[in-house]
C-alpha positions as CSV (number, residue, x, y, z in Angstrom):
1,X,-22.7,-39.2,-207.8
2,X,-25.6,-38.8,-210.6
3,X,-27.4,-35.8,-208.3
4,X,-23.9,-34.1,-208.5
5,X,-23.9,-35.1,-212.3
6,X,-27.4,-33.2,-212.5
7,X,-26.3,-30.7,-210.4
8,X,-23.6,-30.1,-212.4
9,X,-25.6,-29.7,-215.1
10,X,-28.3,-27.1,-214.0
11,X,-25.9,-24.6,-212.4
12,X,-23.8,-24.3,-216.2
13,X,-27.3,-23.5,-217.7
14,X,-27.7,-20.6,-215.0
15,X,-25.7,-17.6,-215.6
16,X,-27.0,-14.1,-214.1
17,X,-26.7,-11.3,-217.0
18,X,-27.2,-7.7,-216.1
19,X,-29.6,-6.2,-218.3
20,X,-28.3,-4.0,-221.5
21,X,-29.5,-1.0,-220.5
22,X,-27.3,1.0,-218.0
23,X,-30.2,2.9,-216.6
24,X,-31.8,-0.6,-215.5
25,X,-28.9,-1.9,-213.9
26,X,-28.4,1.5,-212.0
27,X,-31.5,1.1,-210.9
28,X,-31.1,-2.7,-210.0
29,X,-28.1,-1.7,-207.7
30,X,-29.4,1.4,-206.5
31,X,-32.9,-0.6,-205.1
32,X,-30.1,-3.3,-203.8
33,X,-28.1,-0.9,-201.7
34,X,-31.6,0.7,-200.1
35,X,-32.7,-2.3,-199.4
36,X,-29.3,-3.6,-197.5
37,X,-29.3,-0.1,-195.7
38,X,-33.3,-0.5,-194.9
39,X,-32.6,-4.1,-193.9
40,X,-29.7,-3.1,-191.5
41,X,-31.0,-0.4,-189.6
42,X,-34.4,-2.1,-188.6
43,X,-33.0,-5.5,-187.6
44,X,-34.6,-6.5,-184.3
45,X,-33.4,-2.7,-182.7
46,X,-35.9,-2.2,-180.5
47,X,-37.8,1.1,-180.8
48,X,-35.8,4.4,-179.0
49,X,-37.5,4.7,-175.7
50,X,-38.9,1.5,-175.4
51,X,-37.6,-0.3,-172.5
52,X,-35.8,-4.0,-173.3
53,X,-36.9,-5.7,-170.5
54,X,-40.5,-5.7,-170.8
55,X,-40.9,-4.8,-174.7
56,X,-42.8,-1.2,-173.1
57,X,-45.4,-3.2,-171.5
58,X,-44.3,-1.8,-168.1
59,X,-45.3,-5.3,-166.7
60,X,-43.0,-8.4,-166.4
61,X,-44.5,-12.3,-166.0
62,X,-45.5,-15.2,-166.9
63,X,-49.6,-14.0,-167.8
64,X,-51.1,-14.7,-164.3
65,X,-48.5,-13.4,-162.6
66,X,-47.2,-10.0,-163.0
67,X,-45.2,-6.8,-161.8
68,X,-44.3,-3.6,-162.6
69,X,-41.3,-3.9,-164.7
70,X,-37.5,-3.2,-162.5
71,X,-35.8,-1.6,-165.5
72,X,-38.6,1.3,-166.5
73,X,-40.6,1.6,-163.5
74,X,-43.7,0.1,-165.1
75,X,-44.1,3.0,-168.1
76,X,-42.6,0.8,-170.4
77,X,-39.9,3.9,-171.0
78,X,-36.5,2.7,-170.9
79,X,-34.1,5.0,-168.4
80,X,-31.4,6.6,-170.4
81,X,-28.3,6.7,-168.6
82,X,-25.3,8.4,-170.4
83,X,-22.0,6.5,-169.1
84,X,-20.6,10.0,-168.6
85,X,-23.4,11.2,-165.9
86,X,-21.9,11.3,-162.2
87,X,-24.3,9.8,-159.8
88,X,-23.4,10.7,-155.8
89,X,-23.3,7.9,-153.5
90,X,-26.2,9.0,-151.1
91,X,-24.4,6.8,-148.1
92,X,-20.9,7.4,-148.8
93,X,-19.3,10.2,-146.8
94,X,-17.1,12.1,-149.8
């Protein structure tokens, strides 16, 4: 009960004021918004071309043992597939 007491107390003295100057706070918001838009964009996407499964090492394992990556090929270059490519069946008679 007293830490909610002091709690209490601290958060009334703490009140965020925007500065007087509207060139300030423009820039305040402005420098907010990049930095969301920065922040989203780079967060844990994985370079273009580089492939998932390896990280574009081209090699997959635990150190000692290790082999050429199944998803690239072992260039490290992810294989871009568009969803709209037609692939033949090479043992199907169509």
């Amino acid at each position: 009960m007293r830490w909610l007491v002091a709690f209490l107390l601290a958060a009334s003295g703490c009140v965020a004021t925007l500065p007087a100057d509207p060139l300030i706070t423009a820039d305040i918001a402005t420098e907010t918004a990049r930095l969301a838009i920065v922040s989203a964009l780079h967060d844990g996407d994985p370079e273009p071309g580089r492939c998932e499964n390896c990280n574009g090492t081209g090699k997959i394992g635990d150190g000692k043992i290790m082999h050429d990556c199944p998803e690239c090929g072992g260039d490290g270059v992810a294989a871009v597939v568009h969803p709209a490519v037609f692939i033949p069946c090479k043992d199907c008679d169509l």
